[in-house]
C-alpha positions, 0 to 999 in steps of 0.5 A, spaced: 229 884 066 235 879 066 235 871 067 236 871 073 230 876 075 227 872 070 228 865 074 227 869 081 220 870 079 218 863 076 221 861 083 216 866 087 211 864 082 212 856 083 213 856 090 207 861 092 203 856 086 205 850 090 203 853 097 197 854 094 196 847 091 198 844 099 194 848 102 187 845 097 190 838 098 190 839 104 183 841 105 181 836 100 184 830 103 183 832 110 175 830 110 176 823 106 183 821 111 177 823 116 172 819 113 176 812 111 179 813 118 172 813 121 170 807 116 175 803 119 173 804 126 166 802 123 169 795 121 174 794 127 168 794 131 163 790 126 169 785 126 170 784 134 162 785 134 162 778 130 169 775 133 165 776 140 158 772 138 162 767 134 165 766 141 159 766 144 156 761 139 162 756 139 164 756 146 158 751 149 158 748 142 165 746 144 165 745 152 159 741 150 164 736 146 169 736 151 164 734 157 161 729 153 168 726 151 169 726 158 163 722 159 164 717 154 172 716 158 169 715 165 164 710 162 171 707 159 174 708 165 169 705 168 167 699 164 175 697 165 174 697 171 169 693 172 171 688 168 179 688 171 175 686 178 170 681 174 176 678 171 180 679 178 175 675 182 173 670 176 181 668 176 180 668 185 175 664 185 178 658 179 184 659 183 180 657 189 177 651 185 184 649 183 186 649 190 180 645 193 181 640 187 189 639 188 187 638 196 181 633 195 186 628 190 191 629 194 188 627 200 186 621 196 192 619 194 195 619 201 189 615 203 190 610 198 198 609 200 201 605 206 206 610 206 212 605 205 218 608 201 215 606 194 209 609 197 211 615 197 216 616 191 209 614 188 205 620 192 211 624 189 210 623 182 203 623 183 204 630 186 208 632 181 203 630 175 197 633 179 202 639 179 203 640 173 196 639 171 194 644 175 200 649 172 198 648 166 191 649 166 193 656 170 198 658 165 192 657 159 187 661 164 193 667 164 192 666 157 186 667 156 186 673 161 192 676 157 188 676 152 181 678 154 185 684 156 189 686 150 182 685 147 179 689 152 185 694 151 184 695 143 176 696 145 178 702 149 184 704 145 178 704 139 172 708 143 178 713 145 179 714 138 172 714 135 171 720 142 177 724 138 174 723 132 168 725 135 169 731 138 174 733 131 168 733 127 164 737 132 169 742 132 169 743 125 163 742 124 162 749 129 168 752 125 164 751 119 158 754 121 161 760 123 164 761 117 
């Protein structure tokens, strides 16, 4: 028998052999492809099974927070509010004051006075004086309330974020059971 022959056969036997071996393969790997494919379905449901109560549990927890930062807003809003329009009518009614108080003195001082040249000229500078009294104690009055409002600003600012902190940990506190 040649080499060639010899090498024909070898060939025929290898291939045949490898046909063999494909075909044991293939029916020993089959069932267990089979069996980790089903694996993972059984996972992937496990997972969205989990994911889907974890929405269910986090969900309240967190519409829970959000409703209850809102309220705490609102009662900002609301207390602001109603300090600004106590403010508002507390500066009205000491405007008012000033004003009434302004008409009286002067009404004395025009009572008091003949109304001769130098009697007015008096009256002016008074005037001028009683004025600048009562500017003055406006401005300080401005002053006050400037800084009432910054206060209450930062109060507000402060609240809002003590809210936002809340409602952080909240968040990671249900983030943290779940896991």
């Amino acid at each position: 028998m040649s080499i060639e022959n010899q090498l024909k056969d070898v060939k025929t036997q290898t291939h045949d052999k490898t046909a063999e071996i494909k075909v044991e393969a293939k029916e020993t790997v089959e069932p267990k492809v089979d069996a980790v494919k089903e694996q993972a379905q059984n996972v992937k449901d496990t997972v969205e099974s989990k994911i889907e109560d974890a929405k269910e549990t986090v969900e309240p927890k967190v519409e829970a927070v959000k409703e209850e930062a809102s309220e705490k807003i609102q009662d900002i809003k609301e207390k602001a509010e109603s300090d600004a329009k106590g403010a508002n009518a507390s500066f009205q009614a000491q405007m008012q004051e000033f004003k009434a108080d302004f008409l009286t003195r002067f009404d004395e001082f025009r009572d008091k006075f003949t109304l001769s040249q130098d009697d007015l000229v008096e009256l002016k500078e008074v005037a001028k004086i009683e004025f600048n009294s009562l500017l003055n104690e406006v401005s300080k009055f401005s002053k006050e309330i400037k800084e009432d409002v910054s206060k209450h600003k930062e109060h507000v600012s402060e609240a809002l974020e003590r809210t936002k902190e809340n409602a952080k940990e909240a968040w990671h506190k249900v983030k943290d059971d779940k896991k």
